[in-house]
C-alpha positions in Angstrom: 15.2 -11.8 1.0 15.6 -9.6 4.0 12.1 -8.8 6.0 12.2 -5.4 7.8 8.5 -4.1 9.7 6.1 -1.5 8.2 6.6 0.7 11.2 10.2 0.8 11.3 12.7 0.0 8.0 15.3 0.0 10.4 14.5 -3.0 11.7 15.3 -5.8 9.8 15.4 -9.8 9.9 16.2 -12.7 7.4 13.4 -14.5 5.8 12.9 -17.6 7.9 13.4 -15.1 11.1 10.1 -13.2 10.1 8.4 -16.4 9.4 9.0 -18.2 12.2 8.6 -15.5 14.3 5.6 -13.6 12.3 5.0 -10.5 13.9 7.5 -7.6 14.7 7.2 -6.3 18.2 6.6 -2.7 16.8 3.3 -4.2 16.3 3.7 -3.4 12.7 3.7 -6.1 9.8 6.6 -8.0 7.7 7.2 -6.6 4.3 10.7 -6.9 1.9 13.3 -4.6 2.5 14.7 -5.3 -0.9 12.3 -5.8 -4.0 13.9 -7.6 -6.7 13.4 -7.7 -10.7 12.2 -10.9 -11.6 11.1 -9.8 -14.7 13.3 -12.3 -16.6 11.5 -15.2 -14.6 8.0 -13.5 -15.4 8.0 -13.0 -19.0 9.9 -16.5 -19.8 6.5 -18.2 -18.7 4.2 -19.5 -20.8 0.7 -21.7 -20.8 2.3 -24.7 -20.8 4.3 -23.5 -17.2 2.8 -25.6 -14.7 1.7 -23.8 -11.3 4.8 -25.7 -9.4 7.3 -24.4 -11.2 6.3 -21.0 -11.3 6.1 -21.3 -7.6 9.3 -22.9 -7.1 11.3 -20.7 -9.6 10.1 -17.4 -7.8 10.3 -18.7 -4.6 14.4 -19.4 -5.4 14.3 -16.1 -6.9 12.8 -14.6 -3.3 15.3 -16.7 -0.9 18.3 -17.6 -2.7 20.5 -16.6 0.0 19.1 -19.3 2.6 18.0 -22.3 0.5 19.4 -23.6 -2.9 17.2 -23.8 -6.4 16.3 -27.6 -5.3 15.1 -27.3 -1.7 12.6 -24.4 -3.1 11.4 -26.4 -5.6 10.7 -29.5 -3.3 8.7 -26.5 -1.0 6.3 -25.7 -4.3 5.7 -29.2 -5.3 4.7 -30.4 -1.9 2.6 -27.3 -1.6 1.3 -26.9 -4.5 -0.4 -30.8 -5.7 -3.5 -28.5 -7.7 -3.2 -25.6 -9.2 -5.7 -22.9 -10.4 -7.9 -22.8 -13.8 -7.9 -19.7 -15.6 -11.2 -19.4 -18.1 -11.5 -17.4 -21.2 -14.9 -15.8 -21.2 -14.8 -12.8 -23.6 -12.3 -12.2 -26.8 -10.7 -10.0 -22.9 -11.9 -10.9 -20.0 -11.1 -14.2 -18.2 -11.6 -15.9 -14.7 -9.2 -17.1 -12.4 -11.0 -19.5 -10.2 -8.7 -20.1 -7.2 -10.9 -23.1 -5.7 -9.6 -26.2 -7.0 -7.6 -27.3 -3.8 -8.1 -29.7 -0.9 -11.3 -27.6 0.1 -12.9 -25.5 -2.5 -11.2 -22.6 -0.7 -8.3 -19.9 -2.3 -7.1 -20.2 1.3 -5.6 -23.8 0.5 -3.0 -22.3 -1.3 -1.7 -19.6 0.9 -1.4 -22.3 3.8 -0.3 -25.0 2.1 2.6 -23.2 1.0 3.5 -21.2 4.5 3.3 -25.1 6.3 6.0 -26.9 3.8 8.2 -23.3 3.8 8.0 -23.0 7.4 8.3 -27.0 7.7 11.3 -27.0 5.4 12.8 -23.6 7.3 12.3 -25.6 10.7 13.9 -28.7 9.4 16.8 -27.1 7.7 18.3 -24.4 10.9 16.8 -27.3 13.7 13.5 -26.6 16.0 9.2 -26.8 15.9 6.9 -24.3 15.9 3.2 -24.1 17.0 0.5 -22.1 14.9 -2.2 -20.3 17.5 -5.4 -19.4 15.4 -8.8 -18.5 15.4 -11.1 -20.0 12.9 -14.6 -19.8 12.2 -14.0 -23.6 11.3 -12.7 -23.6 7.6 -9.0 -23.7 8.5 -9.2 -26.9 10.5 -10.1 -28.5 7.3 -7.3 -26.9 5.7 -4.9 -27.5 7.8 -5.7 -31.1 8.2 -4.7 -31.6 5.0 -1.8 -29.4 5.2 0.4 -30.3 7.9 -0.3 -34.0 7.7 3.4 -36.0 7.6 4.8 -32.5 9.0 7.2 -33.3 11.5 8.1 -30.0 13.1 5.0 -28.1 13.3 1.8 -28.4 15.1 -1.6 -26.1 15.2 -3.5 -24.8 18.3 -7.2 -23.8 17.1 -9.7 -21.9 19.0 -13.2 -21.8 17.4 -16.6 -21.0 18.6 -18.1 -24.6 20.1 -19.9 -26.2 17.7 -18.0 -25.0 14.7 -15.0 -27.0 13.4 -15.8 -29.0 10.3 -13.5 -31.2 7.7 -11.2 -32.7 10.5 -11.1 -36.4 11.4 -10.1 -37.8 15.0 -6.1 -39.2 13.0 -5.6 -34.9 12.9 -5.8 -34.6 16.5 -2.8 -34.6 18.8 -3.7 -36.8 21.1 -4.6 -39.7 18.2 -0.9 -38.9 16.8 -1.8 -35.8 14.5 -0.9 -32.1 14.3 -4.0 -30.4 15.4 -5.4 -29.3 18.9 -8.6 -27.8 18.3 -9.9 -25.8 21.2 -14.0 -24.9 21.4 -15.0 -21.5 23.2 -18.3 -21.1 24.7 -18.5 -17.4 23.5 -17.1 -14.6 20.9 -14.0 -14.3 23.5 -11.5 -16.8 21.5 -9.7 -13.7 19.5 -8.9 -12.0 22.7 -7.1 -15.1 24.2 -5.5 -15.6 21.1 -4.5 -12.0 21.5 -3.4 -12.2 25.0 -1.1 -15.3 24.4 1.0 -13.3 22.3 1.3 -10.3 23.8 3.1 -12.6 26.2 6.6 -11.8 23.8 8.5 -14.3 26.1 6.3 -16.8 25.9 6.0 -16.7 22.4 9.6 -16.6 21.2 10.3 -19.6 23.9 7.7 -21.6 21.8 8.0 -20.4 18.2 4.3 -19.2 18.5 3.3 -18.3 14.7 0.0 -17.7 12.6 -1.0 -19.6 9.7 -2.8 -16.0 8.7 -1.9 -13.4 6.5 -0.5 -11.1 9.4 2.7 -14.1 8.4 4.4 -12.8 5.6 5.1 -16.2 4.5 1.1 -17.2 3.9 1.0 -13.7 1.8 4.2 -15.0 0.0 1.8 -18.0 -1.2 -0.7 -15.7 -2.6 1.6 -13.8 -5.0 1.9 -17.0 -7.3 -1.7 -16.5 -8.6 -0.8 -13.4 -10.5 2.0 -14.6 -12.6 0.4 -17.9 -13.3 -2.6 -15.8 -14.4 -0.5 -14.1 -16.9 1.4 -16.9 -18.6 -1.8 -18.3 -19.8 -3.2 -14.7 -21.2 0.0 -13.1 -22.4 0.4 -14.8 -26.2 -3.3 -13.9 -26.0 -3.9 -10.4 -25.1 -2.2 -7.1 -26.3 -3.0 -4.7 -23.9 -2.8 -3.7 -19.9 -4.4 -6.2 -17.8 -6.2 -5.5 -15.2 -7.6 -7.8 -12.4 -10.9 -7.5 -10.5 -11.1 -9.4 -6.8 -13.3 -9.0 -3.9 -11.8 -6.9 -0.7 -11.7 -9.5 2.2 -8.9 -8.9 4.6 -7.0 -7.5 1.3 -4.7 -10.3 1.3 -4.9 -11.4 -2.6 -4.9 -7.5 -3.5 -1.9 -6.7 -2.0 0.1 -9.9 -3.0 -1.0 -8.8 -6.8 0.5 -5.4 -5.6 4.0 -7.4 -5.0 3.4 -9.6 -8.2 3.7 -5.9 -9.8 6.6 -4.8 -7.3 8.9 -7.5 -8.7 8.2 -6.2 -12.2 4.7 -8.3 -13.0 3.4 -6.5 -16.3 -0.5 -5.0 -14.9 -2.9 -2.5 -15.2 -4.2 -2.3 -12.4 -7.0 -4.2 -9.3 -10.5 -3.3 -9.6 -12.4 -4.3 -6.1 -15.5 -3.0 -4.4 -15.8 0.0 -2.3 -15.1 -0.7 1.4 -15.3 1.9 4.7 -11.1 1.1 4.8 -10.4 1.3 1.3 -12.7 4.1 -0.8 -12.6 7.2 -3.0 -12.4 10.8 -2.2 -15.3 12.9 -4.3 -12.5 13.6 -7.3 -12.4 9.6 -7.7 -8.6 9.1 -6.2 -8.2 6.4 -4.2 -8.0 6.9 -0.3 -7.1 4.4 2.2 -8.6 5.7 5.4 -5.8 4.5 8.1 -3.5 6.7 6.5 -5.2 9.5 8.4 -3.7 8.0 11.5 -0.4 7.7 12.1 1.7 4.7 12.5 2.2 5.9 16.4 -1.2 6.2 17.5 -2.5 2.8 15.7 -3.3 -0.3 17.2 -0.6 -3.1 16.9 -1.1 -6.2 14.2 -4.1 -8.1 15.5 -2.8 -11.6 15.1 -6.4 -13.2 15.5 -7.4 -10.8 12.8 -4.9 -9.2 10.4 -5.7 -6.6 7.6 -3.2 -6.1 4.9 -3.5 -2.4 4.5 -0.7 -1.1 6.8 1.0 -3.3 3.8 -0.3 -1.8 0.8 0.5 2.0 2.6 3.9 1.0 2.8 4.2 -0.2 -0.9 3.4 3.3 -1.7 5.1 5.1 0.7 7.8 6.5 -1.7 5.1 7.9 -4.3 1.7 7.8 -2.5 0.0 9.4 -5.7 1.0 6.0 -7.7 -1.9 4.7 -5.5 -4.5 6.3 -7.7 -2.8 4.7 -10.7 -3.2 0.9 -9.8 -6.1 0.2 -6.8 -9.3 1.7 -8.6 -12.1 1.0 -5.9 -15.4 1.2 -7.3 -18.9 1.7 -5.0 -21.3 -1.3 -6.0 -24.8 -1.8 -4.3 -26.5 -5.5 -3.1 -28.6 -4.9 -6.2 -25.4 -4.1 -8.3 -24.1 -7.8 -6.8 -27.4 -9.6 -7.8 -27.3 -8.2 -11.4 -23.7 -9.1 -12.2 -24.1 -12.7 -10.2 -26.8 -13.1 -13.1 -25.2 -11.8 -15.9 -21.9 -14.2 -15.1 -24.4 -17.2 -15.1 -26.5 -16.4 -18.2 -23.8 -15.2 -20.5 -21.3 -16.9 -19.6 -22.6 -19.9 -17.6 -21.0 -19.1 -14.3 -21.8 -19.8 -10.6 -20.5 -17.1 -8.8 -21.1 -16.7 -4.8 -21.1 -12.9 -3.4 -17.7 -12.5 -3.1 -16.7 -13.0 -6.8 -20.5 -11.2 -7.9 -19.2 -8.2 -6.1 -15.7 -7.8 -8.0 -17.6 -8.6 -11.3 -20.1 -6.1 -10.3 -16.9 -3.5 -9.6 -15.2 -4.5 -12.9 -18.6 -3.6 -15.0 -18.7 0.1 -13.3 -15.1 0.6 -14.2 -15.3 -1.7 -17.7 -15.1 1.4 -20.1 -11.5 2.6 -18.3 -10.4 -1.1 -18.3 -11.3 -2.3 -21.8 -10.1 1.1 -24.0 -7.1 0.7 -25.9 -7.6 -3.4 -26.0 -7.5 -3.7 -22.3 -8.7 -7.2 -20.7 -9.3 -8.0 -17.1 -9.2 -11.5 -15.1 -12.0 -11.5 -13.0 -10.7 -13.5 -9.8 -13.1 -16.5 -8.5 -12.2 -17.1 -4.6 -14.1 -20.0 -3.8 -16.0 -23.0 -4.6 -19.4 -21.4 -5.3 -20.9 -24.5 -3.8 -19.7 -23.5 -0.7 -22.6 -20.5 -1.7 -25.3 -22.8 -2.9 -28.6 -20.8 -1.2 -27.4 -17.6 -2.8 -26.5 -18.9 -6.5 -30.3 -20.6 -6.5 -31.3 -17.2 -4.7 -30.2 -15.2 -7.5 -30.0 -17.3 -11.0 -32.7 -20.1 -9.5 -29.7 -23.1 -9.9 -27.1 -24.4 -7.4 -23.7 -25.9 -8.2 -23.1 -29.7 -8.1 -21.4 -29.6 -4.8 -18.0 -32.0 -5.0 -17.0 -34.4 -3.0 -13.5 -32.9 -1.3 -16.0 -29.7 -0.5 -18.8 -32.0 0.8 -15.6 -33.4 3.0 -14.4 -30.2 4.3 -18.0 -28.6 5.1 -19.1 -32.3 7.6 -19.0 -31.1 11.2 -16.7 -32.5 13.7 -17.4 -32.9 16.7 -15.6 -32.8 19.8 -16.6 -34.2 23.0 -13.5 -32.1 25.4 -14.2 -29.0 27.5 -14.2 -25.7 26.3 -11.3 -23.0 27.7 -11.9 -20.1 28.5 -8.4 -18.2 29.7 -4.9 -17.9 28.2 -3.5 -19.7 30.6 -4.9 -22.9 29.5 -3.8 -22.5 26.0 -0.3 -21.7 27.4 -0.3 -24.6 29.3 -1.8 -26.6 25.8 0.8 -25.1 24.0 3.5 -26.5 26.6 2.4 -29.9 27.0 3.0 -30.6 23.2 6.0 -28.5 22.6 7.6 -31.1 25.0 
C-alpha cells in the first residue's frame, strides 16, 4: 500500500514511511493512494472466522509488498488477544460491542494494533520511535498494556496533573518500562504537544509519531470491526446493512467508509447530527469544512485529529455518493434518554451516551433502514460501566463493573514535577532516545 496526503495526491510514501512518520508536512492527513478489491477475502469469511485472522489476512492483503503473509499475521495475533461480540437483538438489528479489550475501551484495538505494526515495521527496516500524546488519562492504561515487551518504541504522555489512571510504576521509563507520563498544571499540554512537532527537524531526527487517529496506522486497526461484523450476520440477513455509531472524532465512521472502499458489502452509517457533519434543509448530507478550502485550513492537529479531511477525500471523485452512504440524523438529550431506555427494557442493554445517541439516530432513520429486509448493527463503543451514573440515571440500574475496567479506571499517581514548555519534552524525548 502506497500512502499519499489529502492535500496533495502527488505526494506519496510507502506504508511504513507514513506510519512512522504520521503526518505529511502539507499539514494534510495519510490516506491510500491505491484502493484494492478485497472482496474475495470479505465474502470467504464466515462466523466461525476468528477476529485474528481476519485482521491478519487483510492486513497481508493491505501491505503485501513490504511484509510476507506470516509476519502480518504474527502483527494481528499479538494485537489482537480479544476480539469483539456481535449480539442479535431483533430478527435485523444486532450490536457490535467493541469493549471487550484490556480496558473496556474500542480504543484498545486501534492501538494495540498500530504498536505491534509499527513495532514489527521498526524491527524489520532497523530504528525506534517515540509516541508524543495528549490524554485525558485513558490511553496510559492502554498503552501500558500495549507496548509492554516492545523493544523499539516508547511513549511521551502529557495529561492534565492529577489525571492518569490504569498504569503501574513497572510501565515507567525510569523503572525499565515504555512510558514517560508527563503532568501539566493547566489546559496548555495540546499546544506543547503541538509545538514539538512543528519542529519538522526535530521530529524526523526522533521518529516522533502519534498513537492517534491523525496515524493512518491506528485508523488501519479500526477497519477490522466492519468485516468481522459481517461474517457473523451474512448467512443471516438478506438485505443492505447498515451500521449506526456515535460521531466522536469520526474515526470508526470513516474506517467503515474504507471497509466499503475495499469492496465491504453496506448500506450505509447512521450517526447523530453534529455542527461538522449535518444536513442541508433537502436532507443531503453536508460536511461543513468543505466550505473551506484545503489552502486556507488549519494543518492536522496532532494533539487532536478529526477524520473528516478523510472522509472528503473518499468522496472527492463523486461528492454526491456522500448522500448515499453517511445519513446523519438530528437527535435531542431527550431522544438519547428514550432510546438508552428502550435498549435496556427491550432488549436488556446497558448503553452509556455514546451508543444511546446512535441508537437514538438509527430509530429516526429505522423506516429507510429496515424497508426491503434491511438490518442495521448498532455499534457499542465502550464498556457502559465506564458510564455507570448515567445508565442508573436513565433505566435506575448500573452495570457490574469488571475487573480489567476497575484496573484501568484506579488513579496513578505521580510524585515528579510538572512541565510546562517544549523544550522540556524535547529534552525528555532526547534523553531516552539515547
Amino acid at each position: 500500500m502506497i500512502l499519499t496526503s489529502t492535500r496533495n495526491p502527488n505526494l506519496k510514501v510507502p506504508f511504513s514511511d507514513g506510519i512512522i512518520h504520521s503526518i505529511p508536512g502539507d499539514g494534510g492527513l495519510y490516506v491510500p493512494s491505491n484502493l484494492q478489491d478485497l472482496r474475495r477475502w470479505i465474502m470467504y469469511t464466515n462466523e466461525k472466522t476468528s477476529f485474528q485472522n481476519i485482521a491478519g489476512t487483510l492486513t497481508s492483503a493491505f501491505i503485501n509488498e513490504e511484509f510476507s503473509p506470516i509476519i502480518c499475521e504474527k502483527i494481528a495475533t499479538e494485537a489482537f488477544p480479544h476480539e469483539p461480540v456481535l449480539k442479535q437483538l431483533d430478527e435485523n438489528l444486532f450490536c457490535l460491542e467493541l469493549f471487550h479489550g484490556w480496558t473496556g475501551c474500542h480504543r484498545d484495538y486501534g492501538v494495540s494494533y498500530l504498536c505491534a505494526l509499527l513495532d514489527t515495521i521498526l524491527t524489520m527496516k532497523g530504528g525506534k520511535a517515540v509516541f508524543l500524546d495528549y490524554t485525558n488519562g485513558e490511553l496510559g492504561a492502554i498503552l501500558a498494556k500495549t507496548l509492554k515487551g516492545k523493544k523499539n518504541l516508547k511513549a511521551v504522555l502529557l495529561c492534565k496533573k492529577g489525571e492518569y489512571r490504569g498504569m503501574k510504576d513497572e510501565d515507567f521509563v525510569w523503572n525499565g518500562g515504555n512510558i514517560y507520563p508527563l503532568e501539566v498544571e493547566d489546559d496548555n499540554g495540546k499546544n506543547l504537544i503541538r509545538e514539538v512537532f512543528a519542529d519538522t527537524a526535530f521530529t524526523n531526527e526522533y521518529n516522533l509519531t502519534v498513537a492517534n487517529t491523525a496515524n493512518f496506522g491506528r485508523l488501519l486497526g479500526h477497519i477490522f470491526f466492519f468485516p468481522f461484523a459481517f461474517s457473523r450476520v451474512k448467512n443471516i440477513v438478506h438485505g443492505d446493512i447498515f451500521y449506526s455509531l456515535a460521531p466522536g472524532n469520526y474515526s470508526n465512521l470513516v474506517a467503515g467508509l474504507y471497509s466499503w472502499r475495499f469492496a465491504l458489502p453496506l448500506g450505509g452509517f447512521i450517526l447523530p447530527s453534529t455542527g461538522a457533519l449535518t444536513t442541508d434543509t433537502r436532507g443531503n448530507t453536508l460536511i461543513m469544512d468543505s466550505f473551506v478550502s484545503l489552502e486556507k485550513r488549519n494543518k492536522t492537529d496532532p494533539s487532536d485529529p478529526s477524520n473528516l479531511e478523510r472522509m472528503e477525500e473518499i468522496f472527492s471523485a463523486n461528492s454526491l455518493m456522500l448522500r448515499n452512504f453517511v445519513y446523519p440524523s438530528p437527535v435531542t438529550n431527550e431522544d438519547v434518554d428514550e432510546a438508552t431506555k428502550e435498549l435496556f427494557v427491550k432488549y436488556g442493554i446497558f448503553a452509556d451516551r455514546h451508543t444511546g445517541r446512535a441508537y437514538a439516530a438509527l430509530k429516526n432513520r429505522s423506516e429507510e433502514i429496515f424497508e426491503d429486509e434491511g438490518s442495521a448493527i448498532l455499534i457499542a463503543r465502550d464498556d457502559p460501566a465506564l458510564s455507570q451514573s448515567y445508565c442508573r440515571h436513565t433505566v435506575g440500574e448500573a452495570p457490574e463493573m469488571k475487573e480489567n475496567v476497575q484496573a484501568a479506571l484506579e488513579p496513578t499517581i505521580l510524585s515528579r514535577p510538572t512541565v510546562s514548555t517544549a523544550k522540556e519534552i524535547k529534552d525528555i524525548i532526547k534523553e531516552i532516545s539515547k
